[in-house]
Kinemage of the C-alpha trace (Angstrom):
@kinemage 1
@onewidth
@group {chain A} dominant
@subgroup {mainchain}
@vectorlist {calphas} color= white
{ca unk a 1} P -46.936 -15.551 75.001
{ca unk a 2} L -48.425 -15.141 71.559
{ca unk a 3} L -51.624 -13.305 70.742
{ca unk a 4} L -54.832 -14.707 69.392
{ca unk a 5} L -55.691 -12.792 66.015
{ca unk a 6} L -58.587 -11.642 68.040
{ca unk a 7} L -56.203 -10.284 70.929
{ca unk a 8} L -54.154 -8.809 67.783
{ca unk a 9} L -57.244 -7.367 66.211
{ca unk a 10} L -58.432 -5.331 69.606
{ca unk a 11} L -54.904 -3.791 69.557
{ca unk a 12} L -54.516 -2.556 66.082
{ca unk a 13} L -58.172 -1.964 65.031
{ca unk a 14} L -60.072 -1.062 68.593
{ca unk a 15} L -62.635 0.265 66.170
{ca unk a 16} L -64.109 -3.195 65.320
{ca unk a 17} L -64.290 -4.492 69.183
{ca unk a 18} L -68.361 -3.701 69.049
{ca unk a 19} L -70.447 -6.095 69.830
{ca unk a 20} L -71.931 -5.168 66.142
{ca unk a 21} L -69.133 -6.372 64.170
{ca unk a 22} L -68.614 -10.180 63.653
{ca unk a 23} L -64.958 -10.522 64.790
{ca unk a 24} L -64.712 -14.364 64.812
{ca unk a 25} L -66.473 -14.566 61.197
{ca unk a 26} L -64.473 -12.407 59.737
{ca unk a 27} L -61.116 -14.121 61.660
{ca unk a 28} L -62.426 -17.665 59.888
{ca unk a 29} L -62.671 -16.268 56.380
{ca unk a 30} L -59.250 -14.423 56.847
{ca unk a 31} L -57.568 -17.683 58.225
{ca unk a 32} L -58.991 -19.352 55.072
{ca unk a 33} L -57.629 -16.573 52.861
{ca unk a 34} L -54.495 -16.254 54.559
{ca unk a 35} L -53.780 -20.545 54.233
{ca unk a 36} L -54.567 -20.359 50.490
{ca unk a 37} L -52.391 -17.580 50.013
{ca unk a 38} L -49.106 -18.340 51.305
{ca unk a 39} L -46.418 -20.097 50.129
{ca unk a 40} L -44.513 -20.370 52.893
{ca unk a 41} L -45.325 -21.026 56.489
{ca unk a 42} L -44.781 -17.731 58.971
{ca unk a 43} L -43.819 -18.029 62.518
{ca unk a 44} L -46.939 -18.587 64.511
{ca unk a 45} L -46.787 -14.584 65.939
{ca unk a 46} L -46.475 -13.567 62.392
{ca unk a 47} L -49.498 -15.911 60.954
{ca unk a 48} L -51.828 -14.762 64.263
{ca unk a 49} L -50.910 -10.870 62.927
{ca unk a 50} L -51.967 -11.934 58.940
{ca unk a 51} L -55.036 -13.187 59.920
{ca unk a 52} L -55.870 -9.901 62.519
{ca unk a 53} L -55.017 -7.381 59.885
{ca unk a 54} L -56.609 -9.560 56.789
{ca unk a 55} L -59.876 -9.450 59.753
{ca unk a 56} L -59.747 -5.966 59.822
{ca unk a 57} L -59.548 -5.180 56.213
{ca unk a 58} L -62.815 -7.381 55.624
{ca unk a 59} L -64.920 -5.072 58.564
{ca unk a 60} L -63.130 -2.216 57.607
{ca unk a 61} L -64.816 -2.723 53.634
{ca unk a 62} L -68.652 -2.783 55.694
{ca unk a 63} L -68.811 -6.869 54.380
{ca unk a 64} L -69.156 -6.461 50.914
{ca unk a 65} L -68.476 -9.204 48.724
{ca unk a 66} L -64.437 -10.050 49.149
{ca unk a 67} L -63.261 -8.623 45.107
{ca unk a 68} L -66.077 -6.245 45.306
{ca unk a 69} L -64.941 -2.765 44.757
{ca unk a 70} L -65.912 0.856 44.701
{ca unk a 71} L -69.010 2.303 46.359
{ca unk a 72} L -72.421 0.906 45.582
{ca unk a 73} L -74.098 2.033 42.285
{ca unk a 74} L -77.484 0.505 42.946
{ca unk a 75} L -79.277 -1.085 45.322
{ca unk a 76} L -83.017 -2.822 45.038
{ca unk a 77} L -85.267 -3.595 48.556
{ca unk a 78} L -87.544 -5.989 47.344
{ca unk a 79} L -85.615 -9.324 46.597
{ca unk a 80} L -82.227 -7.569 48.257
{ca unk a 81} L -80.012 -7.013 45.503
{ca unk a 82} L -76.665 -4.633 45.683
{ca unk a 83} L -74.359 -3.720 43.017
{ca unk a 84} L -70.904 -1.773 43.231
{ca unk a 85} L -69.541 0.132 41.031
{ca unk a 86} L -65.989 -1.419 39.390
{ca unk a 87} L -62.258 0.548 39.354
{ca unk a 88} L -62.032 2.274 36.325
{ca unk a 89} L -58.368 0.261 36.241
{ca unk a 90} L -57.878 -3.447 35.606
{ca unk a 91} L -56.791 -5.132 38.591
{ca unk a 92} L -52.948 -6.352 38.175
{ca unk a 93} L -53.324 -9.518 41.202
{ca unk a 94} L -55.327 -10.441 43.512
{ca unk a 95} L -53.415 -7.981 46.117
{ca unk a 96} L -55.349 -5.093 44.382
{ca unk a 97} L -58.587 -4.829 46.921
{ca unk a 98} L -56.474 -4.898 49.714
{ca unk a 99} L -55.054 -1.766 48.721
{ca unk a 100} L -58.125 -0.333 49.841
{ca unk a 101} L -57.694 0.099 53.448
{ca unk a 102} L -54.506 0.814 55.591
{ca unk a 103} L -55.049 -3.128 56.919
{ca unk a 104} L -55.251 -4.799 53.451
{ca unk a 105} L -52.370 -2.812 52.387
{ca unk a 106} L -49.981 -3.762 55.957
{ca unk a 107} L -51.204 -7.466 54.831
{ca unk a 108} L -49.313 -7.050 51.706
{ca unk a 109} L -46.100 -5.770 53.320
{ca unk a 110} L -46.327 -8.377 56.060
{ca unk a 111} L -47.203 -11.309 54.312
{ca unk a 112} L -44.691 -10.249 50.921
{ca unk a 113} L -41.861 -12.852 52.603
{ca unk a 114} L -44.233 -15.845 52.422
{ca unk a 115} L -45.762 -15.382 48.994
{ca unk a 116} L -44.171 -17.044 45.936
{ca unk a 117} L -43.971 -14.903 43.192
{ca unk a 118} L -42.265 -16.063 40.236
{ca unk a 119} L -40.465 -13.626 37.954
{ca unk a 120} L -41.031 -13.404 34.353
């Protein structure tokens, strides 16, 4: 029987199963990242897994913005306003915040088969 991405998600990030972190938000806007992403349709056990591990990267970076990076570098009360800092680097795709965490970066090596990426 295949796993739910939320099944998935208890299993390889047990950290997040807390009542405090929004599991099934963060499942919606990694199901809507991982459709726009690939090029190619995964087996169903492999596409539950993508969206579990994309999940997990986006609690594991505390909700900040997704493309937000670096810690913050100001922060106002009144009016609630946060800024991060930025990479000192120019990032080379859009693959380069998931490098952040463990989870973004088994995304990447999972979801590499199903990604067109045309050679120049």
């Amino acid at each position: 029987m295949v796993k739910t991405p939320k099944e998935l998600m208890a299993i390889i990030a047990p950290e997040f199963t807390s009542p405090k972190y929004d599991v099934d938000g963060a499942i919606i806007v990694a199901k809507i990242r991982v459709d726009s992403s690939l090029s190619f349709a995964p087996p169903e056990e492999t596409y539950n897994m993508l969206i579990a591990y994309l999940g997990a990267h986006i609690l594991s970076i505390g909700g900040r913005p997704l493309g937000s990076s670096g810690d913050i570098s100001s922060m106002q009360v009144g009016a609630v306003s946060v800024t991060y800092s930025t990479n000192k680097t120019s990032p080379k795709s859009a693959m380069t915040g998931l490098a952040q965490t463990v989870f973004g970066n088994e995304y990447i090596q999972q979801s590499r088969p199903y990604r067109f990426s045309p050679t120049t």
